[in-house]
Backbone as a printed PyTorch tensor [residue, N CA C, xyz], in Angstrom:
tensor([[[ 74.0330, 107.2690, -21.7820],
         [ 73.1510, 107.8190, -20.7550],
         [ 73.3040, 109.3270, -20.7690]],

        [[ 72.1740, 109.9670, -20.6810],
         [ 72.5180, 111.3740, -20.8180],
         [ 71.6960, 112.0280, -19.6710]],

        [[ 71.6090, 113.4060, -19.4170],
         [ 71.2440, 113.9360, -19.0150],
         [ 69.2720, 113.8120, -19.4960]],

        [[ 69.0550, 113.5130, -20.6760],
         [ 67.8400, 113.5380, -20.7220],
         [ 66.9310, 112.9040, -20.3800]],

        [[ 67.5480, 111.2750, -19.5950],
         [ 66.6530, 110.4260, -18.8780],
         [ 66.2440, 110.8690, -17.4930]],

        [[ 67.2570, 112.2740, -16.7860],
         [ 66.8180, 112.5990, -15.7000],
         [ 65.6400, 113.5950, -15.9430]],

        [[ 65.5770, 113.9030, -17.0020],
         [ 64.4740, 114.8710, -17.1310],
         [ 63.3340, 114.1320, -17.3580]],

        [[ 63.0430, 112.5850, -17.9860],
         [ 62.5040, 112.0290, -18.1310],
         [ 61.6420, 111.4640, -16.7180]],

        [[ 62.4400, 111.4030, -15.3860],
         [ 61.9480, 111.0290, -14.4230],
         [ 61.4270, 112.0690, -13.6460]],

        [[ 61.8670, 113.2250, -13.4860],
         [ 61.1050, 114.5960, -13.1980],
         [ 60.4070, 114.6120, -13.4350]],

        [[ 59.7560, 114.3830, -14.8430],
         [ 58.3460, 114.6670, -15.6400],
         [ 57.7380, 113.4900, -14.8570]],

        [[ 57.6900, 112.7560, -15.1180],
         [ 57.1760, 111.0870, -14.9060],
         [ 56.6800, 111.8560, -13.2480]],

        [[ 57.6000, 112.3490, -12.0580],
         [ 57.0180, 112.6840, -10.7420],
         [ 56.1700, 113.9010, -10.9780]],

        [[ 56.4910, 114.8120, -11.5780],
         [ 55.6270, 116.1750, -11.4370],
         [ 54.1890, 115.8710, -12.1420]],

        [[ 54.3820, 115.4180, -13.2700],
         [ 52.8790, 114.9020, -13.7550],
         [ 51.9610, 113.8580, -13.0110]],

        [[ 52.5790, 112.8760, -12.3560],
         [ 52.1580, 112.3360, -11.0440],
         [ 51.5100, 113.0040, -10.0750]],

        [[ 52.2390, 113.6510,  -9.1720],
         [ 51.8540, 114.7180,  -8.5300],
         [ 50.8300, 115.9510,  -8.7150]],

        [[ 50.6960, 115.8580, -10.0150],
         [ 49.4670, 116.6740, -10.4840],
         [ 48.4530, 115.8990, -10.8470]],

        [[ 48.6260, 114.7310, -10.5260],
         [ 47.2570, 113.9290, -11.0530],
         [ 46.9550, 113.7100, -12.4340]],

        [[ 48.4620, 113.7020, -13.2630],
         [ 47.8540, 113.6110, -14.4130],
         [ 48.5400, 112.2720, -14.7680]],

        [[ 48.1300, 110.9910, -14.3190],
         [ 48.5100, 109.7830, -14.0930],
         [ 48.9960, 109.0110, -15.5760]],

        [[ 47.5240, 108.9100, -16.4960],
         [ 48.2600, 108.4460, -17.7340],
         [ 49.3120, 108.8570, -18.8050]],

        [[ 49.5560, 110.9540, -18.8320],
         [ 50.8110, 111.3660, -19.1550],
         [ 52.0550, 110.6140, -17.9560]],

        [[ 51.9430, 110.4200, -16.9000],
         [ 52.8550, 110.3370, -16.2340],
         [ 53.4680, 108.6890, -16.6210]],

        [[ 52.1860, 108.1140, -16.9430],
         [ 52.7770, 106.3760, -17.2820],
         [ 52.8050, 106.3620, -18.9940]],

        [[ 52.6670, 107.4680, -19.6060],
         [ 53.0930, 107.3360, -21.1160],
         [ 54.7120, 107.5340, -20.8740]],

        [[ 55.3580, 107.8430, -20.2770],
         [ 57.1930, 108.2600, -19.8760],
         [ 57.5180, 106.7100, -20.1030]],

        [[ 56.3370, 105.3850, -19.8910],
         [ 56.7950, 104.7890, -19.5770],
         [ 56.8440, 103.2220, -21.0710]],

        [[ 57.8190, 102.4310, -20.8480],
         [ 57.8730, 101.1840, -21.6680],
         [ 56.3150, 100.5570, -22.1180]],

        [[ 55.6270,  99.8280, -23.1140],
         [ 54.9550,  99.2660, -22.8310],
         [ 55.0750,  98.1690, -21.8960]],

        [[ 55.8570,  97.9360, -21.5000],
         [ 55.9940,  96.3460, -20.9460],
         [ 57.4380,  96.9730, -19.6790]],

        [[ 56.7360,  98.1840, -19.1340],
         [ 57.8400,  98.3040, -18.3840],
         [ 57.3700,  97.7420, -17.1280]],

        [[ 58.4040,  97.9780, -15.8200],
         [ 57.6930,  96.9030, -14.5560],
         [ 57.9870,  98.1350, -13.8070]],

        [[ 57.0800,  98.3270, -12.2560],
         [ 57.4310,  98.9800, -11.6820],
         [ 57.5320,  98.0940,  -9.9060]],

        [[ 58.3920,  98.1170,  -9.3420],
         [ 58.7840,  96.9810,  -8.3550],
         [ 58.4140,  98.0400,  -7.0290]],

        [[ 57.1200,  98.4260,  -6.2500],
         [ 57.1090,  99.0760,  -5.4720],
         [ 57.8140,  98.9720,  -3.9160]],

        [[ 58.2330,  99.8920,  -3.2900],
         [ 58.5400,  99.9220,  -1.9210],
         [ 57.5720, 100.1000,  -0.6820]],

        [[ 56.3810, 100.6750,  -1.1310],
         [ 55.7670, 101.0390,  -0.1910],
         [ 55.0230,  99.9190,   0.6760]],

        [[ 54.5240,  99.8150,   1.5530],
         [ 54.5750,  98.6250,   2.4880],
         [ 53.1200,  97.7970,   1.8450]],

        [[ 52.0360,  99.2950,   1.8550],
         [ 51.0330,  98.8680,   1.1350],
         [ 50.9080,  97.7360,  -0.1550]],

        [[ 52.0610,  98.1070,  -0.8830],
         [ 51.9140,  97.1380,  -2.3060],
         [ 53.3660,  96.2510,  -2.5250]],

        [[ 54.0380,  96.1940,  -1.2100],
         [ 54.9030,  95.0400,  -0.8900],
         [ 54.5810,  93.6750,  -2.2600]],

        [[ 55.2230,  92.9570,  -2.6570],
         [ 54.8550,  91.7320,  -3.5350],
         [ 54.1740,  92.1290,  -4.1610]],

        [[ 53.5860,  93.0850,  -4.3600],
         [ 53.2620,  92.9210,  -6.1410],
         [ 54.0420,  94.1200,  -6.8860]],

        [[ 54.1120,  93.0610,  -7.9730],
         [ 54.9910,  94.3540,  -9.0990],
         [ 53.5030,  94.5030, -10.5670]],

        [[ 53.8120,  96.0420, -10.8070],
         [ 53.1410,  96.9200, -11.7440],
         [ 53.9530,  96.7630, -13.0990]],

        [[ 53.3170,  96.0340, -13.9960],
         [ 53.6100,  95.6740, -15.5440],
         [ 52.9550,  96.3150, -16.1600]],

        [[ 53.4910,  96.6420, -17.1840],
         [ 52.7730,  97.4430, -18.3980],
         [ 52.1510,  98.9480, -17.7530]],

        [[ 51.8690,  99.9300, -19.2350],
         [ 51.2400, 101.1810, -18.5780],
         [ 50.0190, 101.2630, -17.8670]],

        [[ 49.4720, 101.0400, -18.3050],
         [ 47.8730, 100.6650, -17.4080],
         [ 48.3420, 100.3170, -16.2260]],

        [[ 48.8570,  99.4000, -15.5550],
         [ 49.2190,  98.6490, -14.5500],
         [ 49.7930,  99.9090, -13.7020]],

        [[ 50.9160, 100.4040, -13.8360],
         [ 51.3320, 101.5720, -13.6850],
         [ 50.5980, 102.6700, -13.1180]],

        [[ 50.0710, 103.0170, -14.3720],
         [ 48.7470, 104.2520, -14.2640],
         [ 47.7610, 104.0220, -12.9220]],

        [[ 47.5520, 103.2050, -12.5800],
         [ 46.4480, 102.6950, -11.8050],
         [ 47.1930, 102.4270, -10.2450]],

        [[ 48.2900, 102.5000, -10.6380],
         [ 49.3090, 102.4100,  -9.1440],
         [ 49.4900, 103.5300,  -9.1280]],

        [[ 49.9630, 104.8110,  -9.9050],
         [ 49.6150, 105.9770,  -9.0410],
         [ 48.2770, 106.2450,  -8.6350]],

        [[ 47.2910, 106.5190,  -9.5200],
         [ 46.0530, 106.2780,  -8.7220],
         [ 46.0130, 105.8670,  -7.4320]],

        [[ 45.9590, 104.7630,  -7.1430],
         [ 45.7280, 104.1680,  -6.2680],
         [ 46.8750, 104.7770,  -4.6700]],

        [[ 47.8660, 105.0700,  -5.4060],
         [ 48.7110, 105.4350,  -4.2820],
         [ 48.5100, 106.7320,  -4.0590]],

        [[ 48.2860, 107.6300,  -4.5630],
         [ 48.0340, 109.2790,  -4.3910],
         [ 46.3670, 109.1830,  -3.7470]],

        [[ 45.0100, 108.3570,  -4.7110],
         [ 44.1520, 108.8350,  -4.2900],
         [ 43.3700, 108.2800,  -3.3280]],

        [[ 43.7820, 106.9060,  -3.1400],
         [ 43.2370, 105.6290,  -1.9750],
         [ 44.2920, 105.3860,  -0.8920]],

        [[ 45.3680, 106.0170,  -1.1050],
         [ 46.7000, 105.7750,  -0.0060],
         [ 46.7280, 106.9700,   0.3250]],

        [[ 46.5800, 108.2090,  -0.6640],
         [ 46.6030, 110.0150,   0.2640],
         [ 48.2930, 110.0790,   0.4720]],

        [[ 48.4710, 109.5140,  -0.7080],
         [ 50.0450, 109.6090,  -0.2880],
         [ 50.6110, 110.4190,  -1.5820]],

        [[ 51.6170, 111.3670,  -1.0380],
         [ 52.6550, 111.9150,  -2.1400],
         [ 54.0710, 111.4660,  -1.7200]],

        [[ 54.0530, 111.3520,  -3.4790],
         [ 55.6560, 110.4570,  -3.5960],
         [ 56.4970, 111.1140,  -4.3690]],

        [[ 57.3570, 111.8870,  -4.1000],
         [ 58.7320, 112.6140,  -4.6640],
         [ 59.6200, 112.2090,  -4.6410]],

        [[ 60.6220, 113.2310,  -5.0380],
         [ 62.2720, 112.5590,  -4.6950],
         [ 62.5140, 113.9670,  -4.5400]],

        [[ 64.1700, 113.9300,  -3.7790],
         [ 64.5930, 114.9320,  -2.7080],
         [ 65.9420, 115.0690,  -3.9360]],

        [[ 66.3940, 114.1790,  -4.7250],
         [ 67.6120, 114.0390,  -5.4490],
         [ 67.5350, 112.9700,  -6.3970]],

        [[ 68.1420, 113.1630,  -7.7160],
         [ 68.4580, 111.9920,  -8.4630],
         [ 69.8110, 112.4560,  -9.1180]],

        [[ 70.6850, 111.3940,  -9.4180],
         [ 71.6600, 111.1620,  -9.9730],
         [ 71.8530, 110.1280, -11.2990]],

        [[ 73.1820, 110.1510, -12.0490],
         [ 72.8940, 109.4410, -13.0600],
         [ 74.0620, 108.2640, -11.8620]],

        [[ 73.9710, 106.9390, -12.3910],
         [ 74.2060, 105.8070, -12.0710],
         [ 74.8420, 104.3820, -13.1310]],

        [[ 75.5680, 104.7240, -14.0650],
         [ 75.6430, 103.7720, -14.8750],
         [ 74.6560, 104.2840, -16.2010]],

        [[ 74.0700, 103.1810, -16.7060],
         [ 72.9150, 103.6800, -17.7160],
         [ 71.4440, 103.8270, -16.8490]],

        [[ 71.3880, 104.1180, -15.5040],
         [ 70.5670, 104.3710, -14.6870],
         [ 70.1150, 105.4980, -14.5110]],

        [[ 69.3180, 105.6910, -13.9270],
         [ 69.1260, 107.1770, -12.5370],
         [ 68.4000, 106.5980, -11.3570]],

        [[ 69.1750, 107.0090, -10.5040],
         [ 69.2780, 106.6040,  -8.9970],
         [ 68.6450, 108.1370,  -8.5630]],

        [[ 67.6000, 107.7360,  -7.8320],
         [ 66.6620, 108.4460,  -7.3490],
         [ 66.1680, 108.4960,  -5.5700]],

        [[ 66.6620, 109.5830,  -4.6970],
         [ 66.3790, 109.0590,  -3.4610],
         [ 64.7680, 109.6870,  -3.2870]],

        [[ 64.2590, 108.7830,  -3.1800],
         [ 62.6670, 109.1120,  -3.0900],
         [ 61.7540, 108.9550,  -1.7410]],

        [[ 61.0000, 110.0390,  -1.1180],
         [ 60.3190, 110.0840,  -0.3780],
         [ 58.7820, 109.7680,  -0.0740]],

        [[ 57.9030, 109.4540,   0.5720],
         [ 56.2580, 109.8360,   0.3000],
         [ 55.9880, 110.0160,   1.7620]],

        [[ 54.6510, 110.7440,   1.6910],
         [ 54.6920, 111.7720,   2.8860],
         [ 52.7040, 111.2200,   2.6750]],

        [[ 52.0050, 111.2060,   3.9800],
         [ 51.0680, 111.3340,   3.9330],
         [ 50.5270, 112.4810,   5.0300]],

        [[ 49.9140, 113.6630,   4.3560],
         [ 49.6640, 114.8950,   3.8610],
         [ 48.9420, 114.5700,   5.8470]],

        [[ 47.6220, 113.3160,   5.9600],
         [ 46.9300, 113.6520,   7.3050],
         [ 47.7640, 113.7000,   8.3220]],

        [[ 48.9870, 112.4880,   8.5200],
         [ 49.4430, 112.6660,   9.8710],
         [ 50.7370, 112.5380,   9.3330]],

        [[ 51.5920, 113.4200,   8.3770],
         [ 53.0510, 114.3150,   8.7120],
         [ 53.6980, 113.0730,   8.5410]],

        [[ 53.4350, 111.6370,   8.3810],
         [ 54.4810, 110.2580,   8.5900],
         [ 55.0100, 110.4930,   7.4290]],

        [[ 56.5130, 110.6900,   7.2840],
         [ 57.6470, 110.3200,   6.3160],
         [ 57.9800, 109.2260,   6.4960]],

        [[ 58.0610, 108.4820,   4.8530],
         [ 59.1640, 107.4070,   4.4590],
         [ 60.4630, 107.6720,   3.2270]],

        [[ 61.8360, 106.9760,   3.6690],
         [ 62.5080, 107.2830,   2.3640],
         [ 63.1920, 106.1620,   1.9010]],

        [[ 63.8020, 106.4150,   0.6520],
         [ 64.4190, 105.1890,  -0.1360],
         [ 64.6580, 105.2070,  -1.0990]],

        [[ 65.4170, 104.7860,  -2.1430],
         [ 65.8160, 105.0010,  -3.2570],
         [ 65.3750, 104.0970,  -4.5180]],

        [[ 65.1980, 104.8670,  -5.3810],
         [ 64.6860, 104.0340,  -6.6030],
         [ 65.4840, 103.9130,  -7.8260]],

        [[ 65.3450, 102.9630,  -8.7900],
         [ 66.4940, 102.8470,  -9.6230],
         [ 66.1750, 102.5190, -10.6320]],

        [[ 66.0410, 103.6170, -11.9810],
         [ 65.2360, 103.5440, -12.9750],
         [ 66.2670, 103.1020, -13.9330]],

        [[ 65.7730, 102.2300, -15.0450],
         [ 66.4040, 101.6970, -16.2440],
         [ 65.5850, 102.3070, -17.0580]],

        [[ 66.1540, 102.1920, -18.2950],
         [ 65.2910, 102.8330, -19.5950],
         [ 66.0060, 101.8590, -20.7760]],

        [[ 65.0300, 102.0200, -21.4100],
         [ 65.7590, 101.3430, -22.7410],
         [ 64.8710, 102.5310, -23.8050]],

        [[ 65.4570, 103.2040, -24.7310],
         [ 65.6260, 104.2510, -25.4780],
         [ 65.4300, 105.2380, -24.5480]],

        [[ 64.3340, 106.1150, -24.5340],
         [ 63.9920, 107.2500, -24.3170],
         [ 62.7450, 107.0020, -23.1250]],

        [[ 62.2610, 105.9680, -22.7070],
         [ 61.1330, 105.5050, -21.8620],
         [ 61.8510, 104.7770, -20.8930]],

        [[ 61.2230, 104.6850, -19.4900],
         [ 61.6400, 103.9750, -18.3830],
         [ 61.2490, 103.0100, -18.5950]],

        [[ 61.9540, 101.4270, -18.2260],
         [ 62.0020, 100.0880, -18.6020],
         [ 61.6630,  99.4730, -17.0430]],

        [[ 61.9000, 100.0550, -16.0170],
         [ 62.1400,  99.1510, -14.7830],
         [ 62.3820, 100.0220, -13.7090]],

        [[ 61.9390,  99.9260, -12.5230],
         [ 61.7170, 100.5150, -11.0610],
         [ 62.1030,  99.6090, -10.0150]],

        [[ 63.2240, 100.0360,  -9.4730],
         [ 63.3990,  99.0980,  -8.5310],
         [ 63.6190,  99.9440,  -7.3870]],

        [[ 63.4930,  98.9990,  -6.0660],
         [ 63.6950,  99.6720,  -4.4710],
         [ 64.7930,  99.5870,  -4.0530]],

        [[ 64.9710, 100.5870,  -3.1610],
         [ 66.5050,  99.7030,  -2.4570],
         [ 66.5840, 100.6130,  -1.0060]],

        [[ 66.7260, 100.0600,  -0.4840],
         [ 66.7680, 101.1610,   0.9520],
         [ 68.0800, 101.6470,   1.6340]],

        [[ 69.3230, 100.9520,   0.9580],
         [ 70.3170, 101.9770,   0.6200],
         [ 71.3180, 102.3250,  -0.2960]],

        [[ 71.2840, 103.5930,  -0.6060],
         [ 72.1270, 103.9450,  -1.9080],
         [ 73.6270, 102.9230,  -2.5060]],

        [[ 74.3890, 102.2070,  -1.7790],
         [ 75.2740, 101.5090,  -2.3090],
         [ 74.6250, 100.1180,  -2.8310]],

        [[ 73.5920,  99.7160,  -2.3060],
         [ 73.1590,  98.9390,  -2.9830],
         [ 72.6440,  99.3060,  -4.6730]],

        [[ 71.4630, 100.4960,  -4.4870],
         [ 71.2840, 100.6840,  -5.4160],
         [ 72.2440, 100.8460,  -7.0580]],

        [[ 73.2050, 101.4620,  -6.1310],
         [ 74.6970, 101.8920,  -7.4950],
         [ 75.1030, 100.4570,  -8.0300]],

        [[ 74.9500,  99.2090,  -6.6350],
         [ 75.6600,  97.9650,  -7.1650],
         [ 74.9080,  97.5860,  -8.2250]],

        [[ 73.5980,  97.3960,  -7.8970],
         [ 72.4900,  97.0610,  -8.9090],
         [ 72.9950,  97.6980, -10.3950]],

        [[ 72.9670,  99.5320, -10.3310],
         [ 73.0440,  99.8340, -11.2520],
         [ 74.1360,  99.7250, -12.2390]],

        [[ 75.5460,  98.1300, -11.9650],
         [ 76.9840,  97.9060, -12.6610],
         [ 77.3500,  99.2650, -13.3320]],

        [[ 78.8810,  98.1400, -13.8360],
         [ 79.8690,  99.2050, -14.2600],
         [ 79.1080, 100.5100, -14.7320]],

        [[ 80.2090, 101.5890, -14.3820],
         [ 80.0310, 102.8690, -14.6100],
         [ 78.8730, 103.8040, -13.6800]],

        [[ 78.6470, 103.1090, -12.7150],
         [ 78.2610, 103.7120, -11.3900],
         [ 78.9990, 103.9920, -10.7650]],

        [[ 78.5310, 105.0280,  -9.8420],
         [ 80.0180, 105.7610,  -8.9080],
         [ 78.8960, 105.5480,  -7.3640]]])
């Protein structure tokens, strides 16, 4: 695990955030999953890039929501990510942490967790 998967998830949010949705889901596995938190897309999980791509869409331009993170850390062969989204009309913050896997150089898996010791458990040995 190196330092370069956190740069990998930076990109993956800032290109998000700029609306540039399908660079932001090329960061990603073909067959990666993304397991959302937000209340809106509760039970369903986002497979593959397309699938992905179309969930930021949908969450930035039909939800009006921006989704960052405030901090990420490495976690095992993870990065543990405490992540926020804010909708821009009425000031409502949510937070929570996300917990990215990768397998080579691309993110493999997104998971929720709403608090950080969970997330580290998730992420086994060699989490702190």
């Amino acid at each position: 695990m190196s330092a370069e998967h956190l740069g990998v998830v930076a990109l993956a949010f800032e290109r998000w955030n700029q609306g540039d949705y399908e660079s932001a889901a090329e960061l990603f596995a073909e067959d990666a999953e993304w397991h959302p938190r937000l209340k809106a897309l509760r039970g369903e999980v986002f497979r593959g890039r397309a699938t992905i791509e179309g969930m930021f869409r949908r969450v930035t331009e039909e939800m009006e929501l921006i989704v960052n993170f405030r901090r990420m850390e490495l976690a095992g062969d993870a990065v543990l990510v405490e992540v926020f989204a804010q909708r821009a009309a009425d000031n409502v913050e949510d937070e929570w942490f996300h917990l990215f896997t990768f397998r080579d150089n691309q993110i493999l898996r997104v998971e929720p967790f709403t608090e950080r010791d969970a997330a580290i458990a998730a992420a086994g040995p060699g989490s702190k």
